[in-house]
C-alpha positions in Angstrom: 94.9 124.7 94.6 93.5 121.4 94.8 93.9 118.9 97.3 96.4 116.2 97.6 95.9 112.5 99.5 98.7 110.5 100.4 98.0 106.4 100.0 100.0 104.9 102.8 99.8 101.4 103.7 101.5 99.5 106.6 104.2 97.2 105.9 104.4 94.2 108.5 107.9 92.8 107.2 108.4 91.0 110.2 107.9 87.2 111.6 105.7 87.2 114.9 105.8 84.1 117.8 103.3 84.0 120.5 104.7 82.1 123.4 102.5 81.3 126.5 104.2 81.0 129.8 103.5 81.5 133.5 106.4 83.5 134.1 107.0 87.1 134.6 108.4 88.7 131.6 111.9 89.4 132.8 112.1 85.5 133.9 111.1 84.2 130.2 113.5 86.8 128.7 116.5 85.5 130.9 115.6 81.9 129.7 115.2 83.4 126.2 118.7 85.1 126.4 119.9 81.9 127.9 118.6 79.2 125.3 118.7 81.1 122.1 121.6 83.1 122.7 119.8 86.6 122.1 120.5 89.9 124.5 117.4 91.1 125.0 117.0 94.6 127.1 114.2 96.1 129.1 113.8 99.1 126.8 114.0 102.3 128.8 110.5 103.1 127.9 107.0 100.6 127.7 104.9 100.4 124.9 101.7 102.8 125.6 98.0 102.1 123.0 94.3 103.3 123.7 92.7 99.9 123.8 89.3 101.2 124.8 87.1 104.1 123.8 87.3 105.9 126.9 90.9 106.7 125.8 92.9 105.3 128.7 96.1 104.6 127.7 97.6 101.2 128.7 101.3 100.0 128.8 103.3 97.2 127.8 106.5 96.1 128.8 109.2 95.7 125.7 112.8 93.9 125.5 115.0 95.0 122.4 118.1 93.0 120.7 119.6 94.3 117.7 122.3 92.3 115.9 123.8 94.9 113.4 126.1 92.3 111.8 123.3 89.9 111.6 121.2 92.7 110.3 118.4 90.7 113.3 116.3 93.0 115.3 113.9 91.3 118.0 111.3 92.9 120.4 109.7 90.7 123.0 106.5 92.6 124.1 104.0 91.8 127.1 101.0 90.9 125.5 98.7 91.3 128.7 98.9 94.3 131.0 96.4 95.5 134.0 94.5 97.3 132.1 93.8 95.3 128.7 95.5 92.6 126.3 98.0 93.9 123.3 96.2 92.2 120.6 92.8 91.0 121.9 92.0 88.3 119.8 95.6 86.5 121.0 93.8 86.1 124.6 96.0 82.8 125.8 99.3 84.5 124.4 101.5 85.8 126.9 104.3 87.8 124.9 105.0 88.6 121.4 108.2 88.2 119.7 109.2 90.3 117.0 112.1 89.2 114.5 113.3 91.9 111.5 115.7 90.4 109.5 116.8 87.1 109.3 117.4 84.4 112.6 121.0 83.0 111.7 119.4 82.5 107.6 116.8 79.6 109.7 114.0 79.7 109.0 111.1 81.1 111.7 109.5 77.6 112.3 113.0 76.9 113.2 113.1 79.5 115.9 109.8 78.4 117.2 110.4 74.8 118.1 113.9 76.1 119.6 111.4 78.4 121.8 108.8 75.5 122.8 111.9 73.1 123.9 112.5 75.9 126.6 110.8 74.3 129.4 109.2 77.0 131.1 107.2 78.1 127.5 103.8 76.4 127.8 103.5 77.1 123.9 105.0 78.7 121.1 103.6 79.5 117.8 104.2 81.1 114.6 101.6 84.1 113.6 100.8 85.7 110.2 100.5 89.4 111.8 97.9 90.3 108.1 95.6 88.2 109.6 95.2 89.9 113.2 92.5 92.5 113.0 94.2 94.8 115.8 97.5 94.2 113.6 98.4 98.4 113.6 99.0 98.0 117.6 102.5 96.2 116.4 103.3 99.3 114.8 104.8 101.3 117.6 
């Protein structure tokens, strides 16, 4: 019987923000609630990845929203833990925010300037998650 090989390729159908900030990640996702009307949750359990070869797992802190009438998903993620960074080669970006679906039919760059007008975000910025080379850690 011969053997069979299944072609799979990631999908990364979502829009990604970095935002920079000093403050703890429960503190920028109260102002994030606040400002942008979102409800984003601690999720009941963090996001764990091997960053290094010794295979030491790290975690990462994760908020969820889902807007089923929206059809909007978000997931705000810690970027920097302890015990390694999320996606290395975003060294000054704090958290990650991940949007499935569509903001309120604006478009992303709309979403990111309403984030940097939050004063306590240093920076925001729009990301093009094909171009990150540890891109497959987004996919938890």
């Amino acid at each position: 019987m011969g053997k069979l090989t299944l072609d799979w390729e990631a999908s990364f159908d979502f829009d990604l923000i970095g935002i920079s900030s000093h403050l703890p990640n429960y503190r920028l996702v109260f102002f994030l609630n606040e400002y942008l009307n979102f409800d984003l949750v601690r999720a009941d359990k963090d996001v764990e990845i091997t960053l290094n070869k010794e295979n030491l797992k790290s975690s990462f802190a994760i908020y969820n929203y889902d807007n089923e009438e929206d059809y909007l998903s978000l997931s705000c993620i810690n970027n920097k833990s302890d015990s390694g960074i999320f996606i290395p080669e975003l060294k000054q970006t704090d958290y990650l925010l991940l949007i499935w679906g569509n903001y309120q039919n604006k478009d992303v760059s709309e979403l990111n300037k309403l984030i940097g007008k939050i004063p306590q975000v240093l920076m925001s910025k729009v990301i093009d998650p094909e171009s990150l080379k540890s891109k497959n850690n987004l996919l938890f």
